[in-house]
C-alpha positions in Angstrom: 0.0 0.0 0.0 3.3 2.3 0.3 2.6 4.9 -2.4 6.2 5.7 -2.1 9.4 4.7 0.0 13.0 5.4 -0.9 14.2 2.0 -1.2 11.4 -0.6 -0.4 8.0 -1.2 -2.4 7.1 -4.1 -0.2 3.1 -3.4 0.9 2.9 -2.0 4.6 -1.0 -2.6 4.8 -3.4 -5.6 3.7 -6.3 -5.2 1.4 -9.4 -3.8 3.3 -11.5 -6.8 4.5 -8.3 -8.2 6.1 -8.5 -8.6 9.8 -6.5 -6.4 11.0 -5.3 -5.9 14.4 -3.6 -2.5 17.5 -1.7 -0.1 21.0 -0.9 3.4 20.7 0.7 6.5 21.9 0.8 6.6 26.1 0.7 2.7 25.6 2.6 2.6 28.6 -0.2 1.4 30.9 -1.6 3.7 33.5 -0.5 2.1 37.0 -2.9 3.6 39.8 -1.6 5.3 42.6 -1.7 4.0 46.4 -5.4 4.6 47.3 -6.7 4.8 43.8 -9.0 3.0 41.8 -7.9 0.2 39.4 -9.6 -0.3 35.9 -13.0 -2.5 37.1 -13.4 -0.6 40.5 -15.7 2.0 39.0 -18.5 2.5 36.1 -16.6 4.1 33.1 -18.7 5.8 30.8 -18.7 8.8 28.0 -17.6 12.1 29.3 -15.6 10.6 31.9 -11.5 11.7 32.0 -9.0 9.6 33.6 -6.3 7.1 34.0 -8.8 4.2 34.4 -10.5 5.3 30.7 -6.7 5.0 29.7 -6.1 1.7 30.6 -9.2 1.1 29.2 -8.0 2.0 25.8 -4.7 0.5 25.6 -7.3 -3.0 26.2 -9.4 -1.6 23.6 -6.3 -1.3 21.4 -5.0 -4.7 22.3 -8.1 -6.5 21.4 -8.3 -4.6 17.8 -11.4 -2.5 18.1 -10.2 1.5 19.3 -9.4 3.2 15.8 -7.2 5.8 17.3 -3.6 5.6 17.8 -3.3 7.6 21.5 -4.5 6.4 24.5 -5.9 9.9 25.8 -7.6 9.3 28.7 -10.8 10.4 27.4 -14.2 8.6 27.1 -15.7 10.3 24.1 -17.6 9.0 21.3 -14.7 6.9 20.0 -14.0 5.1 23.1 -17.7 4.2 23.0 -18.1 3.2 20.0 -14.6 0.9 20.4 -16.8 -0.5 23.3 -19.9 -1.3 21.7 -18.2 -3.4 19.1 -16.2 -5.0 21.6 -19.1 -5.8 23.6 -21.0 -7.8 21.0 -18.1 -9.5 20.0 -18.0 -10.5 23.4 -21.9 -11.7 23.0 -22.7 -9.1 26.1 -24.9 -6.4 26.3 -24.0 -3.6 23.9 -24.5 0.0 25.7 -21.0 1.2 25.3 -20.4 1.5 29.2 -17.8 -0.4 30.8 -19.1 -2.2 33.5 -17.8 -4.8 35.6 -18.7 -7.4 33.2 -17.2 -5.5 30.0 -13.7 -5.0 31.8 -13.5 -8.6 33.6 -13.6 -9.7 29.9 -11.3 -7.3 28.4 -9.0 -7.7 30.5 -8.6 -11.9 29.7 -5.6 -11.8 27.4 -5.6 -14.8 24.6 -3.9 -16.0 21.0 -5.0 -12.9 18.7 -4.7 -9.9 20.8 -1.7 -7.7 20.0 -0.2 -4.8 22.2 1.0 -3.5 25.3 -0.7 -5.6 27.6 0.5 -8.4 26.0 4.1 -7.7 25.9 3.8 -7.3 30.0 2.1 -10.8 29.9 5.4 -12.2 27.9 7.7 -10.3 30.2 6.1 -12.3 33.6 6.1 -15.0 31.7 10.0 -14.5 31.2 10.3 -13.6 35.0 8.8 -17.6 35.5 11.5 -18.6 33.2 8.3 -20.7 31.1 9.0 -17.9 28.0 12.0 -17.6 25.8 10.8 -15.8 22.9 10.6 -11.7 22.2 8.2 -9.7 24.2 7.2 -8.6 20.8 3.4 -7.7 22.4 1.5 -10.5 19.7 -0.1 -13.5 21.6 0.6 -16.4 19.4 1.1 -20.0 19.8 4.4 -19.5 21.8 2.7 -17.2 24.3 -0.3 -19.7 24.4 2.1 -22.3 25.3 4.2 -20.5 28.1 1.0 -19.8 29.4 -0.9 -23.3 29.5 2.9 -24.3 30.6 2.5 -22.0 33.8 -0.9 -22.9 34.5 -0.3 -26.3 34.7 2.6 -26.0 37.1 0.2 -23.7 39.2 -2.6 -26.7 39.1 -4.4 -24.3 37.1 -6.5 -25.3 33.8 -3.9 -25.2 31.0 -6.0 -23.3 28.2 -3.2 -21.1 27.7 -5.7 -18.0 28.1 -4.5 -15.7 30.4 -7.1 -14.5 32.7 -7.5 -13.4 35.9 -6.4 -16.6 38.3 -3.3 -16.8 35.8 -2.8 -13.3 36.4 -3.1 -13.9 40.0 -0.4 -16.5 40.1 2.2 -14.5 37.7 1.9 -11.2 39.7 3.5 -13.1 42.7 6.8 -12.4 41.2 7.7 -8.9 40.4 8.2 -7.8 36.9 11.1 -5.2 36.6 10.8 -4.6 33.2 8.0 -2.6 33.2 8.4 1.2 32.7 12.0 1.2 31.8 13.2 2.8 28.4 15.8 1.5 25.8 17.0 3.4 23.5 18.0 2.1 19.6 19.6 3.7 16.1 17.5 2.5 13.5 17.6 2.8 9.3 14.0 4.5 8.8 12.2 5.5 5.4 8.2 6.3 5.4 5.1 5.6 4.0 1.9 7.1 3.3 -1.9 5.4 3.6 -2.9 6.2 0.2 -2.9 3.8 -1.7 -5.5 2.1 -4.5 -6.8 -1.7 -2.8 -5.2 -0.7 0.5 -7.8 -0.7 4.0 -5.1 2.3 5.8 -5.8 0.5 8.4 -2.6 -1.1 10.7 -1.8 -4.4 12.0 -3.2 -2.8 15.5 -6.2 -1.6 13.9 -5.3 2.1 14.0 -7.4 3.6 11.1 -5.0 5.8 9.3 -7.5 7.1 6.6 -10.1 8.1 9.6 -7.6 9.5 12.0 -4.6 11.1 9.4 -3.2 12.9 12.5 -1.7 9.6 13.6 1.7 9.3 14.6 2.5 5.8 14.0 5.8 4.0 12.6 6.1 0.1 11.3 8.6 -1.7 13.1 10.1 -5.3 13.3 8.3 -6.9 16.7 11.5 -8.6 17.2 13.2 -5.4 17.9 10.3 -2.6 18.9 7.4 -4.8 20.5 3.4 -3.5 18.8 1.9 -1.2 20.8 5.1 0.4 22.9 5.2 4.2 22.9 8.2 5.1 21.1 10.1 8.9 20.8 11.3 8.9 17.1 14.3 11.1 16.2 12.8 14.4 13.9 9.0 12.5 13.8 8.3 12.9 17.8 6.2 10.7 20.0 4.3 7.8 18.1 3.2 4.5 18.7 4.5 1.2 17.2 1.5 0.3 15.6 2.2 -1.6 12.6 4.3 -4.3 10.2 5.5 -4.7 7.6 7.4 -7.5 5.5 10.4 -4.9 4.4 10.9 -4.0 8.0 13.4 -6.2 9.8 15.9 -6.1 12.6 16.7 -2.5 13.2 14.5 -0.4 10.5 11.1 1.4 10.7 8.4 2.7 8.3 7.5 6.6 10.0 3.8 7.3 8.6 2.9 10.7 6.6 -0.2 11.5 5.9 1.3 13.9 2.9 3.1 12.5 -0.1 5.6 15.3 0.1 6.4 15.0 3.4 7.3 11.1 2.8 9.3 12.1 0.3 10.9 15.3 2.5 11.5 12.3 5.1 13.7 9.8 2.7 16.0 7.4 4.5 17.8 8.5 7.4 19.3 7.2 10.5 17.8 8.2 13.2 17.5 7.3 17.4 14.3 5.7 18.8 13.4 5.5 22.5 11.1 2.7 23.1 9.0 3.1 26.6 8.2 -0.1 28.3 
């Protein structure tokens, strides 16, 4: 779908009809202070503002239905419409409030869901020495596995779906990883979303042709895990929100909106912090 890159012509997006799937920018999940309520101690609802409708979206993001690529804290019609489709996906009832019952299930974690919250699942894994691979933030069968692996030697049922006994069990041993920051020197060229047969939508499910004011770059999971908030050298704060076959080891697609300011971009070296 690249209308232009400098040196790759390998397609960025699939054709619309694809599933496709999402984190975004502030993807680093909101931790609630002492005293505070966590996400599923309170009704969340439109016009509400806070770090609990934050967390929210990063789940939204993670299970491929918020659009947008920042996590702002704000329950507006976006938020409640990512809600409604999540909730009758989830065969519950769709009044795009999240209730109890909507965040109890979007909070269980399993083989399709992509982002932030995933990558902390494959880091505890790690810290139970049950996962070896990248904490590259997509559940697939070697996350399944680890999990179903832990569960069973916590005499819990091994359907490799991590929900909120596993969660209960995992959390026993801290996680250090969490909220550090690495810093890498990448090759980068860009993209646009513009392109004839192409959905502009992103392997997180960040709708690029809707929301043109995103700030998102394609990176190698391997490298960048989907959905961490990253500080791009010259492009700013974005979120690592997408794919793409050209993009291995240390290189990332940076997305433009404009043509000209693809083309303005070119291939450059450039510094990326990656927040975890």
């Amino acid at each position: 779908m690249l209308i232009w890159k400098p040196r790759r012509n390998e397609p960025m997006f699939k054709k619309t009809g694809t599933l496709l799937g999402v984190c975004m920018l502030g993807a680093v999940l909101f931790t609630p202070a002492k005293g505070e309520a966590a996400l599923g101690d309170q009704l969340l609802h439109k016009g509400m503002s806070n770090g609990d409708v934050k967390e929210l979206q990063t789940y939204l993001l993670t299970k491929q239905v918020y659009p947008y690529y920042d996590s702002t804290g704000n329950y507006g019609s976006i938020t409640e419409e990512a809600v409604r489709d999540f909730q009758k996906k989830a065969g519950i009832k769709s009044d795009g409030i999240a209730g109890p019952q909507t965040i109890a299930k979007i909070k269980v974690l399993k083989p399709g869901n992509i982002g932030k919250p995933v990558a902390d699942l494959q880091n505890k894994l790690k810290a139970w020495n049950v996962y070896s691979g990248a904490a590259d933030g997509m559940y697939g069968s070697g996350t399944k596995n680890a999990v179903a692996r832990f569960q069973s030697q916590k005499g819990l049922s091994a359907d490799g779906i991590a929900g909120p006994r596993t969660f209960n069990e995992l959390n026993k041993r801290v996680n250090t990883a969490s909220g550090t920051v690495k810093e890498v020197t990448v090759h980068s060229t860009a993209y646009t979303a513009s392109c004839k047969g192409c959905s502009g939508v992103t392997k997180m499910g960040i709708d690029l042709n809707r929301f043109d004011d995103s700030k998102v770059i394609a990176v190698d999971p391997n490298v960048i895990p989907l959905g961490s908030a990253v500080e791009v050298e010259g492009y700013g704060r974005a979120v690592a929100g997408d794919v793409g076959g050209a993009i291995n080891g240390n290189e990332i697609d940076v997305f433009f909106d404009d043509l000209n300011e693809a083309m303005n971009w070119g291939s450059r070296q450039v510094k990326v912090k990656v927040y975890r």
